[in-house]
PyMOL Python script that loads the backbone (N, CA, C, O; Angstrom):
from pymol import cmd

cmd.read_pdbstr("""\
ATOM      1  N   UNK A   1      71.822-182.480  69.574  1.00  0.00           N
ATOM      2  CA  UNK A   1      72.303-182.806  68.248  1.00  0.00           C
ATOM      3  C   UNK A   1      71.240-182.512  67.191  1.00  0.00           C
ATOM      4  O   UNK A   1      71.439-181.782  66.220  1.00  0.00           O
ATOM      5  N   UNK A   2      69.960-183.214  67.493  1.00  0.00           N
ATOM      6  CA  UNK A   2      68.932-182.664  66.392  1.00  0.00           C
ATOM      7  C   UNK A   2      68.828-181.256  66.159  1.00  0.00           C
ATOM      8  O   UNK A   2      68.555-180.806  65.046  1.00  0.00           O
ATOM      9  N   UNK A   3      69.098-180.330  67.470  1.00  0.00           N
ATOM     10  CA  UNK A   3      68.933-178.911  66.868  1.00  0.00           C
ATOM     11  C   UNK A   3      69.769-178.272  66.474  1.00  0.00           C
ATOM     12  O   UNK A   3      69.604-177.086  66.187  1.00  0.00           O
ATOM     13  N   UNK A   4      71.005-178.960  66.344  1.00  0.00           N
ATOM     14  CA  UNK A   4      72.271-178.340  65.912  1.00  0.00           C
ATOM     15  C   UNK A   4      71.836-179.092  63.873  1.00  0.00           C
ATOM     16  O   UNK A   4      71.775-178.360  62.885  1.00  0.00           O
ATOM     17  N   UNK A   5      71.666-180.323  63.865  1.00  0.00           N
ATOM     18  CA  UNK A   5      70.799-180.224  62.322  1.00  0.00           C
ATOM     19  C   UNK A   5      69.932-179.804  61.847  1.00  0.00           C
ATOM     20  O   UNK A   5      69.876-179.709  60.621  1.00  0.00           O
ATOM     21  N   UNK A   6      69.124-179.474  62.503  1.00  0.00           N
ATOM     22  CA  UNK A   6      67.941-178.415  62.419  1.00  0.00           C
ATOM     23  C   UNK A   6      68.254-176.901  61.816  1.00  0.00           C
ATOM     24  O   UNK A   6      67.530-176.375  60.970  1.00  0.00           O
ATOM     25  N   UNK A   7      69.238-176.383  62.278  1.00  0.00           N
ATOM     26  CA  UNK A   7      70.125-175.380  62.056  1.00  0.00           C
ATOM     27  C   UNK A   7      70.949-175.151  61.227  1.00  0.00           C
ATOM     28  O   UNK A   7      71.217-174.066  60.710  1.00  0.00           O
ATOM     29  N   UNK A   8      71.540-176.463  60.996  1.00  0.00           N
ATOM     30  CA  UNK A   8      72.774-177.098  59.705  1.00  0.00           C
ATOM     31  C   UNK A   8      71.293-176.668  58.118  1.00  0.00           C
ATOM     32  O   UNK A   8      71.148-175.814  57.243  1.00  0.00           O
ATOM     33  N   UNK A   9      70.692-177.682  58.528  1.00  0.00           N
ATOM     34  CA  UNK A   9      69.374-177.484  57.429  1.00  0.00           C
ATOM     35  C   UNK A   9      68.849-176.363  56.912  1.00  0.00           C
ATOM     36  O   UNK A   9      68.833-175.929  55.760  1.00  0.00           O
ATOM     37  N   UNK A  10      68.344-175.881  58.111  1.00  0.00           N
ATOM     38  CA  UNK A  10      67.912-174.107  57.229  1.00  0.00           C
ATOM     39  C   UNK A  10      68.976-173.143  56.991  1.00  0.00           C
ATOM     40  O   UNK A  10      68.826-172.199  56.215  1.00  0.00           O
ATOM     41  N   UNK A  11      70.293-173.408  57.789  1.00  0.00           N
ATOM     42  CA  UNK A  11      71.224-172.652  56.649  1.00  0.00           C
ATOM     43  C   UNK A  11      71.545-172.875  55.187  1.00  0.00           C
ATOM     44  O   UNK A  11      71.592-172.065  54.261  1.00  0.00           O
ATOM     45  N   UNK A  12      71.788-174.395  55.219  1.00  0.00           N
ATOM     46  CA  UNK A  12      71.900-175.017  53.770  1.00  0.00           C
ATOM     47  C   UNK A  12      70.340-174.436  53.089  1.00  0.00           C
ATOM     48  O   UNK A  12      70.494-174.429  51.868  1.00  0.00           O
ATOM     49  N   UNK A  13      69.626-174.196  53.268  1.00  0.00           N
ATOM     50  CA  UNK A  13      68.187-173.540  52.463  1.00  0.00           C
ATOM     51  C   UNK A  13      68.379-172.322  52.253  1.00  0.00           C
ATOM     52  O   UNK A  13      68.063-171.844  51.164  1.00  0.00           O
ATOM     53  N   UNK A  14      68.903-171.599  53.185  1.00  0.00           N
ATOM     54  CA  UNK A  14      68.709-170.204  52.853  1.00  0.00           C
ATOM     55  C   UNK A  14      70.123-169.589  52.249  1.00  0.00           C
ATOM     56  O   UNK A  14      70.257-168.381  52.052  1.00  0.00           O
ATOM     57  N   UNK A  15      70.807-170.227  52.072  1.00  0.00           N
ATOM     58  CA  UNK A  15      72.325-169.912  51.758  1.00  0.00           C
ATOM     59  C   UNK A  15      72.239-169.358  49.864  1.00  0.00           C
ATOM     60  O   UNK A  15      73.230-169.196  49.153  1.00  0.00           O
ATOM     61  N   UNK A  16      71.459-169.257  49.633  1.00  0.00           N
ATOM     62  CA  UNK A  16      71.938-169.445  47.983  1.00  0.00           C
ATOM     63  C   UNK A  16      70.874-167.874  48.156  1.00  0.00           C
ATOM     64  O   UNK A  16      71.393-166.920  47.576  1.00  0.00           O
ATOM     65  N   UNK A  17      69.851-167.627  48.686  1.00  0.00           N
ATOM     66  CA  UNK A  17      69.295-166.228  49.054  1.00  0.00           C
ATOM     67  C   UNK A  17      69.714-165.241  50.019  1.00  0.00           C
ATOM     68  O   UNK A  17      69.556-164.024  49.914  1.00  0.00           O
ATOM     69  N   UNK A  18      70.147-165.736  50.772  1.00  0.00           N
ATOM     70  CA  UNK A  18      71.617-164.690  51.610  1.00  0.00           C
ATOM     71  C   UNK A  18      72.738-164.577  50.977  1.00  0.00           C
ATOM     72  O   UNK A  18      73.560-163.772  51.416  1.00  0.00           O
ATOM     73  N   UNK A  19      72.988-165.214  50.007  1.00  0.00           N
ATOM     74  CA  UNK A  19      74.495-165.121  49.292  1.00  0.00           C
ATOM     75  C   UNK A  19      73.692-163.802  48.693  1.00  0.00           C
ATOM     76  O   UNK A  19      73.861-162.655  49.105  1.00  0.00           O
ATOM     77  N   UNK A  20      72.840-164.173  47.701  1.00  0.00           N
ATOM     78  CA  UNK A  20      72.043-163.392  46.646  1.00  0.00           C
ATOM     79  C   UNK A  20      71.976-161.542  47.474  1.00  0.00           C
ATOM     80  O   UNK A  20      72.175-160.429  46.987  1.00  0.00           O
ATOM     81  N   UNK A  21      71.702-161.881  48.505  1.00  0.00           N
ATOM     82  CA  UNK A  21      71.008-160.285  49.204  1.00  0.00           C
ATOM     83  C   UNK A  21      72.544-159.514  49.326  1.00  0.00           C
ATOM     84  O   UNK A  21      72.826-158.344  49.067  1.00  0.00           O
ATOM     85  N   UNK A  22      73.782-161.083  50.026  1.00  0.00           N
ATOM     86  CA  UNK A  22      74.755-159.531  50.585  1.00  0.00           C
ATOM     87  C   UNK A  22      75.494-159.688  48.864  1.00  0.00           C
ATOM     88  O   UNK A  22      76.052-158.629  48.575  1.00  0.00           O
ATOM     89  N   UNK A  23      75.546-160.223  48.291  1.00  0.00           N
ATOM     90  CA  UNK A  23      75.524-159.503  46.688  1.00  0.00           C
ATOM     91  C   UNK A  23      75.389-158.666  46.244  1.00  0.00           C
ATOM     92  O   UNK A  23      76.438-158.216  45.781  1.00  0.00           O
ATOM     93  N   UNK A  24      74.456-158.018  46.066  1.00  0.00           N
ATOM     94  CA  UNK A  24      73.622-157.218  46.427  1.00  0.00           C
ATOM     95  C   UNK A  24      73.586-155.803  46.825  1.00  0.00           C
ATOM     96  O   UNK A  24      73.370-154.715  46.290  1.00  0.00           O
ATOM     97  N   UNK A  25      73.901-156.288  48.038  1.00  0.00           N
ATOM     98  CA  UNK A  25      73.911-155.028  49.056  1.00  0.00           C
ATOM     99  C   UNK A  25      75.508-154.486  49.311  1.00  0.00           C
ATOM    100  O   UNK A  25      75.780-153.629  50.152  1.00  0.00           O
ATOM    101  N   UNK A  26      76.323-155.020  48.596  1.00  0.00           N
ATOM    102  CA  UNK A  26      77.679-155.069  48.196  1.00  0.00           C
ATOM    103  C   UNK A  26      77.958-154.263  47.387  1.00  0.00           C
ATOM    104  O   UNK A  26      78.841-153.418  47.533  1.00  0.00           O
ATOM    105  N   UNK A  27      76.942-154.455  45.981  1.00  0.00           N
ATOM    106  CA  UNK A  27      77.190-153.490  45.214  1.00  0.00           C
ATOM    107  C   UNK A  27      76.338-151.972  45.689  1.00  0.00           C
ATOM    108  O   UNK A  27      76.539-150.758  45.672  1.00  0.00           O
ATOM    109  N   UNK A  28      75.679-152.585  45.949  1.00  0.00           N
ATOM    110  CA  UNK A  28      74.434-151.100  46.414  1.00  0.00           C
ATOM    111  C   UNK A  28      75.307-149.839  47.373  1.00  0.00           C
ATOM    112  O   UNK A  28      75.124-148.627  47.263  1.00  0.00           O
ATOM    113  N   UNK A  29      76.447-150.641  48.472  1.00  0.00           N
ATOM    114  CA  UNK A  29      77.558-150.238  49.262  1.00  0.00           C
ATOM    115  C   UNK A  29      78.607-149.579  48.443  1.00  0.00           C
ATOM    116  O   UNK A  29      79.000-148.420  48.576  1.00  0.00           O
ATOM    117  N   UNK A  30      78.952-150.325  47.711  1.00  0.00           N
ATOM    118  CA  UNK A  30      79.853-149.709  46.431  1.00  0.00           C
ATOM    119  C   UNK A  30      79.681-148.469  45.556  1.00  0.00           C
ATOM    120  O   UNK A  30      80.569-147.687  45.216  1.00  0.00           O
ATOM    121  N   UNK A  31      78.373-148.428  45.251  1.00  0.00           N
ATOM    122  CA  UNK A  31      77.766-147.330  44.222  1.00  0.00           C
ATOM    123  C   UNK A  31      77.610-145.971  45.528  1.00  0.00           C
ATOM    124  O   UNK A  31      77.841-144.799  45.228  1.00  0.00           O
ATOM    125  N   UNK A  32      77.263-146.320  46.708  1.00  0.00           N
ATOM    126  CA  UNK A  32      77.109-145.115  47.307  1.00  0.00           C
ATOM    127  C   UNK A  32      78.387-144.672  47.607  1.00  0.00           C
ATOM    128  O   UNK A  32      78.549-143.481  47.340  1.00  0.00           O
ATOM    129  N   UNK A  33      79.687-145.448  48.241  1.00  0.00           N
ATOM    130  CA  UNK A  33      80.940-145.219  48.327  1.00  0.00           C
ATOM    131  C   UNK A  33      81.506-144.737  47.345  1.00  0.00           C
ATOM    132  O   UNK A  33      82.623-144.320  47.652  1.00  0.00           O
ATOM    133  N   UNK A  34      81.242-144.591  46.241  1.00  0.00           N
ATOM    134  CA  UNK A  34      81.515-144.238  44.929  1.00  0.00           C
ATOM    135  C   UNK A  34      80.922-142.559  45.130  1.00  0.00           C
ATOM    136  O   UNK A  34      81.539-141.620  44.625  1.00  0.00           O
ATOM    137  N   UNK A  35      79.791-142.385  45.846  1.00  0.00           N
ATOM    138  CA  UNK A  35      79.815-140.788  45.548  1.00  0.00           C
ATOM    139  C   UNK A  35      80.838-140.180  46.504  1.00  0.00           C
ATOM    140  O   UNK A  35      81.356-140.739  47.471  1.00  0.00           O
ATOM    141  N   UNK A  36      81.036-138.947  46.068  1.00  0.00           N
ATOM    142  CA  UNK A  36      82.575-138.200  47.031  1.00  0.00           C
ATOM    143  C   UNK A  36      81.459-137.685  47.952  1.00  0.00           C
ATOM    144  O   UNK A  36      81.650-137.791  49.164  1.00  0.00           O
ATOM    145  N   UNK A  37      80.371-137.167  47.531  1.00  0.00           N
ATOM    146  CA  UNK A  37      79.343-136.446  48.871  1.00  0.00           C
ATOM    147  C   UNK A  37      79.211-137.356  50.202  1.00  0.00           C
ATOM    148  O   UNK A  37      79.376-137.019  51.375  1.00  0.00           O
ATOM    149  N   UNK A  38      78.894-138.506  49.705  1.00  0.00           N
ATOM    150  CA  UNK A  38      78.175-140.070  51.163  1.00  0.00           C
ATOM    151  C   UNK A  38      79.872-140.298  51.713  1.00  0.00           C
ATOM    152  O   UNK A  38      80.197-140.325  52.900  1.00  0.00           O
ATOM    153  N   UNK A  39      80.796-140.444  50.574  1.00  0.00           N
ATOM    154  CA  UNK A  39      81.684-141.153  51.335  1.00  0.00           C
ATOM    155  C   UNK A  39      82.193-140.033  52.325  1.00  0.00           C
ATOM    156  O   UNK A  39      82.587-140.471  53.405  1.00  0.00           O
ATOM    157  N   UNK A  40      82.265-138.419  52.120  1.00  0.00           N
ATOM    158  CA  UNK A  40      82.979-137.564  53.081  1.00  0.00           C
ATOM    159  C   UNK A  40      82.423-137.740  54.261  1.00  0.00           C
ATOM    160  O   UNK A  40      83.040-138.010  55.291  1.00  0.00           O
ATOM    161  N   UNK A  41      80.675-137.525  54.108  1.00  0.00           N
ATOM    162  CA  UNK A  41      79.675-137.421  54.809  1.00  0.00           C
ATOM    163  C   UNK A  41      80.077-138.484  56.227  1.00  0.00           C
ATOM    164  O   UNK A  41      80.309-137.920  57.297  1.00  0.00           O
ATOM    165  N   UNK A  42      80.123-139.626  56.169  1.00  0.00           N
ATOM    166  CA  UNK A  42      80.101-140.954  56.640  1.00  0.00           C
ATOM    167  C   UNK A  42      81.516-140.783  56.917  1.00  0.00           C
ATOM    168  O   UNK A  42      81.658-140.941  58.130  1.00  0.00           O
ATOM    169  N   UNK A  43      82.617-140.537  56.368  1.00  0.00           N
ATOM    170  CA  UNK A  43      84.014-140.103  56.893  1.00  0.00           C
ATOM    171  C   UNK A  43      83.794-139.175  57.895  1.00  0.00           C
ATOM    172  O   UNK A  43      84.281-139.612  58.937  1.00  0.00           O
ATOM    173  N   UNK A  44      83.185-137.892  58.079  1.00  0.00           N
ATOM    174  CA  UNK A  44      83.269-136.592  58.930  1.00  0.00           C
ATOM    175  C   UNK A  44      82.473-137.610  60.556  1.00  0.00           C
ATOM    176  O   UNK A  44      82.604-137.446  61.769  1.00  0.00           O
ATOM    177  N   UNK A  45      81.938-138.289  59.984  1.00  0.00           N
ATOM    178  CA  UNK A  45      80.068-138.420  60.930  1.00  0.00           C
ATOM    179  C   UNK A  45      80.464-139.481  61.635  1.00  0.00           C
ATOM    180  O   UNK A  45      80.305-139.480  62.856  1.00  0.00           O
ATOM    181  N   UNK A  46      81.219-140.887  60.781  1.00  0.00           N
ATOM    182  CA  UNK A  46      81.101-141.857  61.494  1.00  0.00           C
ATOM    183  C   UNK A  46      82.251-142.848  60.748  1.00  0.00           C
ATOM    184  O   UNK A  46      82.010-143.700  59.892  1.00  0.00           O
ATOM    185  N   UNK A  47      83.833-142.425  61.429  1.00  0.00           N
ATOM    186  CA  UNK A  47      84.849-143.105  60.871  1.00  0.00           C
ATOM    187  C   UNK A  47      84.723-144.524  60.865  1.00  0.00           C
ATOM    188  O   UNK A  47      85.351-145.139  60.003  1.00  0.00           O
ATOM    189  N   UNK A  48      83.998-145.167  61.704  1.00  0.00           N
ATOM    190  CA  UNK A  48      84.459-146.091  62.249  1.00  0.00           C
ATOM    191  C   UNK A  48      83.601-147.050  61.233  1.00  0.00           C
ATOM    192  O   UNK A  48      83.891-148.043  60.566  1.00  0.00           O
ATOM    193  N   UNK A  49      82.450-146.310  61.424  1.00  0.00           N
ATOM    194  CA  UNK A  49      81.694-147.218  60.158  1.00  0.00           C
ATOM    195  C   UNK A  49      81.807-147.181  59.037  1.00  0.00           C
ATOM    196  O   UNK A  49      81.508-148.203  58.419  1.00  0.00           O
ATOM    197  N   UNK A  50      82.310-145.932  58.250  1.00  0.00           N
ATOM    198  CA  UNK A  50      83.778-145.778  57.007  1.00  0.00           C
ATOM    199  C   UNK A  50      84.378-147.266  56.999  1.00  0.00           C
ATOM    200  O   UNK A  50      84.158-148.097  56.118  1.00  0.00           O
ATOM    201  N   UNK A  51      85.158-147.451  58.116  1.00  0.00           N
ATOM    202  CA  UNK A  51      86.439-148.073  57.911  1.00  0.00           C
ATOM    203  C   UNK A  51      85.595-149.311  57.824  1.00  0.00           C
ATOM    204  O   UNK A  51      86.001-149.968  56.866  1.00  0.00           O
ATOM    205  N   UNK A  52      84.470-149.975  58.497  1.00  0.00           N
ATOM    206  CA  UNK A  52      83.824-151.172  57.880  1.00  0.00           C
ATOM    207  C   UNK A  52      83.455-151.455  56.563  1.00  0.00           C
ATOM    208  O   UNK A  52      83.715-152.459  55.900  1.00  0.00           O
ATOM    209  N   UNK A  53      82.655-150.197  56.179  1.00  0.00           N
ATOM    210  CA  UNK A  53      81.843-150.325  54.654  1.00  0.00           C
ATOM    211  C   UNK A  53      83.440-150.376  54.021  1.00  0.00           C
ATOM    212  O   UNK A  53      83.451-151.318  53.228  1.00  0.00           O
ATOM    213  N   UNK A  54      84.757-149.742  54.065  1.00  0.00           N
ATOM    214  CA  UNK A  54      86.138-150.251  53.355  1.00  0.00           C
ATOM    215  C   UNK A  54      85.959-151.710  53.461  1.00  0.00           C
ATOM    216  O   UNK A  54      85.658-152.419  52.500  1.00  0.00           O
ATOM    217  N   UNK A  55      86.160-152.151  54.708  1.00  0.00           N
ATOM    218  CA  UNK A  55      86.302-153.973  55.243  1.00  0.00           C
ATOM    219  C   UNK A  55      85.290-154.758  54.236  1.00  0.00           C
ATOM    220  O   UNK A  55      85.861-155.775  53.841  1.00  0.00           O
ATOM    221  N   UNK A  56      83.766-154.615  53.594  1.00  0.00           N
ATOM    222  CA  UNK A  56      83.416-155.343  53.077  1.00  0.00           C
ATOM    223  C   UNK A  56      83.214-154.888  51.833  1.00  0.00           C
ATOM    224  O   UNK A  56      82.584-155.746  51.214  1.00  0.00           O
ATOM    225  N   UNK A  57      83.551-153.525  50.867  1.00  0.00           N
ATOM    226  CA  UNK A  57      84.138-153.382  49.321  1.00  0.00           C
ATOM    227  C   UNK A  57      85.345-154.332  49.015  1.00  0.00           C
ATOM    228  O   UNK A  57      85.528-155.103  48.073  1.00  0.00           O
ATOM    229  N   UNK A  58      86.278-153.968  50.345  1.00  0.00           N
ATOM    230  CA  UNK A  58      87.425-154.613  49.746  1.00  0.00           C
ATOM    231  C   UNK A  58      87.265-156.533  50.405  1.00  0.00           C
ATOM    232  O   UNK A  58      88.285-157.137  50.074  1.00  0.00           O
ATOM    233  N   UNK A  59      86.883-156.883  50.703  1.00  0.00           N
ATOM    234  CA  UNK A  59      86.292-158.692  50.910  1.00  0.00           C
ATOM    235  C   UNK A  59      86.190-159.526  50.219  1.00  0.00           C
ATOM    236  O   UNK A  59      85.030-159.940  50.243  1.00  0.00           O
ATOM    237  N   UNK A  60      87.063-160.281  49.276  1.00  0.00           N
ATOM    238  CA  UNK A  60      86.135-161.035  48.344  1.00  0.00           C
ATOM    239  C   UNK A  60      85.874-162.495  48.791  1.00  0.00           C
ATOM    240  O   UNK A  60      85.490-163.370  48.015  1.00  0.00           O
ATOM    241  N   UNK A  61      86.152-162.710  50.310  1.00  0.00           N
ATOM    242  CA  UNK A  61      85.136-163.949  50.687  1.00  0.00           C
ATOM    243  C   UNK A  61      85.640-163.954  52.007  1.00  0.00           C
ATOM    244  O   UNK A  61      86.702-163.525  52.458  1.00  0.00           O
ATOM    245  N   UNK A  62      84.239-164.777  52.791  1.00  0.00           N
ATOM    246  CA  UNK A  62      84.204-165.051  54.398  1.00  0.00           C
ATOM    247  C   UNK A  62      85.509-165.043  55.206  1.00  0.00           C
ATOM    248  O   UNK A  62      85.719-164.547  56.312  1.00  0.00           O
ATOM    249  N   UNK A  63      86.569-165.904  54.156  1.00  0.00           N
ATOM    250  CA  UNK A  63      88.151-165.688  54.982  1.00  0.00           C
ATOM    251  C   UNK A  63      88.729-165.014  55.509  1.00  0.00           C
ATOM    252  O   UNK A  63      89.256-164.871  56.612  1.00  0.00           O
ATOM    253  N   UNK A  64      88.500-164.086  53.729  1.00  0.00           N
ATOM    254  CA  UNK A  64      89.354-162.732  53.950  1.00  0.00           C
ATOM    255  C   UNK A  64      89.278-162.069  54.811  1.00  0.00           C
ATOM    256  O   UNK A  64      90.171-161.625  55.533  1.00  0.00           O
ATOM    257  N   UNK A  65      87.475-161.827  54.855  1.00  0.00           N
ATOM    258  CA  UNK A  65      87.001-160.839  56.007  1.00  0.00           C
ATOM    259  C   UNK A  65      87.292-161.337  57.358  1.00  0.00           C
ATOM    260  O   UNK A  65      87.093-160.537  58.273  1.00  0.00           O
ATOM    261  N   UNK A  66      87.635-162.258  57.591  1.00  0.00           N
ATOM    262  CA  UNK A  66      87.950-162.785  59.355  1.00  0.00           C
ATOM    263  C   UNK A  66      89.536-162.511  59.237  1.00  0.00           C
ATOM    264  O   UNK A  66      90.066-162.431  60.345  1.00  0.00           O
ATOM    265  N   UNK A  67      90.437-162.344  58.111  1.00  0.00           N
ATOM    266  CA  UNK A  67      91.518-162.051  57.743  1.00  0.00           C
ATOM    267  C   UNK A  67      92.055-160.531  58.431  1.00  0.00           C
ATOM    268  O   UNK A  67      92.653-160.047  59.392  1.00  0.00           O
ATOM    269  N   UNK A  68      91.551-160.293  57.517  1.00  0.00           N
ATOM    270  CA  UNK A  68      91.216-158.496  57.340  1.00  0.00           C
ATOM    271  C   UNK A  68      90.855-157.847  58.969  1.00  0.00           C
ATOM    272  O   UNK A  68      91.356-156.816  59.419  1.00  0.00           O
ATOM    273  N   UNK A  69      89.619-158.958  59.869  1.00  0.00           N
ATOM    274  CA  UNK A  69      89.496-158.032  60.410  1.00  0.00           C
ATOM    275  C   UNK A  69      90.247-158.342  61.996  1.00  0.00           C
ATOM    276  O   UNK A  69      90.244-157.624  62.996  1.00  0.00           O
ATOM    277  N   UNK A  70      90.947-159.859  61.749  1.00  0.00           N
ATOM    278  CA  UNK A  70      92.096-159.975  62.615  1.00  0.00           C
ATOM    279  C   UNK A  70      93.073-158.989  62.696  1.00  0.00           C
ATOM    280  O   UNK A  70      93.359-158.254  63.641  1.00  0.00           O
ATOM    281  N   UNK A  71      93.729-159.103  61.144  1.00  0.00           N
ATOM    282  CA  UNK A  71      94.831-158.040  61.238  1.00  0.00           C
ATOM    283  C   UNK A  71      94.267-156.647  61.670  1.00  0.00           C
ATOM    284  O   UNK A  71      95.023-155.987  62.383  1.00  0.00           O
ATOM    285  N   UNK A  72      93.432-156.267  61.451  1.00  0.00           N
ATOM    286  CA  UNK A  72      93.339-154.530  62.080  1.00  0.00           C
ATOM    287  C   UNK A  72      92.970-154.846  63.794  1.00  0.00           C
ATOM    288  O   UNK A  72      93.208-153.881  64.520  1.00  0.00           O
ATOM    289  N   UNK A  73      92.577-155.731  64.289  1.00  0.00           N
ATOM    290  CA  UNK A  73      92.505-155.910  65.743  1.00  0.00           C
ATOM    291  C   UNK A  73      93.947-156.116  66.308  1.00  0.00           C
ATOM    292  O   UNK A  73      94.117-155.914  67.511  1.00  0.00           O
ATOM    293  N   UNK A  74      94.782-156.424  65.685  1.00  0.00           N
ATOM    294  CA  UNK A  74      96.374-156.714  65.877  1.00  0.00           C
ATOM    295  C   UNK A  74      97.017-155.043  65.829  1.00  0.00           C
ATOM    296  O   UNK A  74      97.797-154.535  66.634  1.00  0.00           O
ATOM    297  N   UNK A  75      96.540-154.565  64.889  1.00  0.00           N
ATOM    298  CA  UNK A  75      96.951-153.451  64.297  1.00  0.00           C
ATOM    299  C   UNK A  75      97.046-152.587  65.543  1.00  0.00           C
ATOM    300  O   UNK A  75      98.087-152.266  66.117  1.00  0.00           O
ATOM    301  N   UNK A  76      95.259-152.115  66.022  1.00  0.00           N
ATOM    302  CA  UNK A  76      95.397-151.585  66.715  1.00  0.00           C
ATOM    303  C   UNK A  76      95.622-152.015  68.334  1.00  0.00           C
ATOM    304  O   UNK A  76      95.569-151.380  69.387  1.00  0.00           O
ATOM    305  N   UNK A  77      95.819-153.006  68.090  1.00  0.00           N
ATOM    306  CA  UNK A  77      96.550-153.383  69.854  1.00  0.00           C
ATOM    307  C   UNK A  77      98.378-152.944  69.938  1.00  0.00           C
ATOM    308  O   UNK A  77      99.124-152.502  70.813  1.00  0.00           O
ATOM    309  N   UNK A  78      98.515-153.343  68.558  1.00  0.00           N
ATOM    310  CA  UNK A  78      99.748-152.925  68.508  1.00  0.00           C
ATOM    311  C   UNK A  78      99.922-151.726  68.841  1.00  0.00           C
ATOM    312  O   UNK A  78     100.689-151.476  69.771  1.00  0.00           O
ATOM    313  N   UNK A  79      99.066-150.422  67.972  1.00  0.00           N
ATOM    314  CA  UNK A  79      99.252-149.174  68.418  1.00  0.00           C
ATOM    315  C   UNK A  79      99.161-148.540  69.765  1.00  0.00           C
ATOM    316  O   UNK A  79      99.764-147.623  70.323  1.00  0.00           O
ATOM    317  N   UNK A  80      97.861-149.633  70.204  1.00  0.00           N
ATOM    318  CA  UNK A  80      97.397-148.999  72.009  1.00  0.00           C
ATOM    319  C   UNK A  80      98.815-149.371  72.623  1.00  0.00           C
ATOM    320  O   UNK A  80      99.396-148.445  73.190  1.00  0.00           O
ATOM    321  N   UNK A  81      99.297-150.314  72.593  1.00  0.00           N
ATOM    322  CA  UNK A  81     101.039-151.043  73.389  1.00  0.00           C
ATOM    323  C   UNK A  81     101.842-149.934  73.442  1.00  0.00           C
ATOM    324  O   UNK A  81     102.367-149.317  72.515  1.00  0.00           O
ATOM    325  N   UNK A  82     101.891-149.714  74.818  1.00  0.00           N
ATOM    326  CA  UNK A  82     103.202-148.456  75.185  1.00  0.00           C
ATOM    327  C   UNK A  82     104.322-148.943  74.678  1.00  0.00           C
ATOM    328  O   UNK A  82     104.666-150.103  74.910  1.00  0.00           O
ATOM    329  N   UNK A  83     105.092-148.045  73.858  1.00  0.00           N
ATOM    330  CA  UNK A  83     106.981-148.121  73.327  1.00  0.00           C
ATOM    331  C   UNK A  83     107.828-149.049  74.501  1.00  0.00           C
ATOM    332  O   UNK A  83     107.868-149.148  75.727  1.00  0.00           O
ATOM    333  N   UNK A  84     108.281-149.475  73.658  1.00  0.00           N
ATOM    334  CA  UNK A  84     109.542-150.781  74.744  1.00  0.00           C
ATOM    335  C   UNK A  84     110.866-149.742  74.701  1.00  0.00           C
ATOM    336  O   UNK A  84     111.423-149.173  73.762  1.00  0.00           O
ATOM    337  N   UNK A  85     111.141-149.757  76.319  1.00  0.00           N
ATOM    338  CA  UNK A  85     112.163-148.881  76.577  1.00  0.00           C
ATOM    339  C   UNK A  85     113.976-149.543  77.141  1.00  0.00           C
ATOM    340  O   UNK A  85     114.883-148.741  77.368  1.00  0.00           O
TER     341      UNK A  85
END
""", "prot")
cmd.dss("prot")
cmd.show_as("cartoon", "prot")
cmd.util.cbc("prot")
cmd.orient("prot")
């Protein structure tokens, strides 16, 4: 129990400077997605991580994103599921 408050504690400390960084690094994500060169680049090279940097432009809080990234795990199970005959 103490180290589970121990833990409770330095999150509550560091929470207002991790908010601050992925802030941040949100927009910094944004401005490069914004060029047509990075975003093709990263489309041709590495879809998959495309389709994340989409998952946290479009996020506007912790929910969503467990939201967001339920439904595309649904999504594609749905797609892997052979046709009902």
């Amino acid at each position: 129990m103490s180290q589970v408050q121990e833990k409770y504690k330095h999150a509550e400390e560091n929470y207002g400077s991790e908010l601050l960084n992925l802030v941040v690094a949100k927009g910094y994500l944004k401005k490069l997605m914004e060029n047509e060169a990075v975003r093709s680049y990263v489309g041709r090279h590495a879809p998959e991580i495309l389709e994340q940097f989409e998952l946290v432009l479009n996020t506007v809080s912790m929910e969503e994103a467990i939201e967001q990234t339920e439904r595309a795990d649904g999504d594609e199970a749905t797609a892997r599921r052979p046709p009902l005959e």
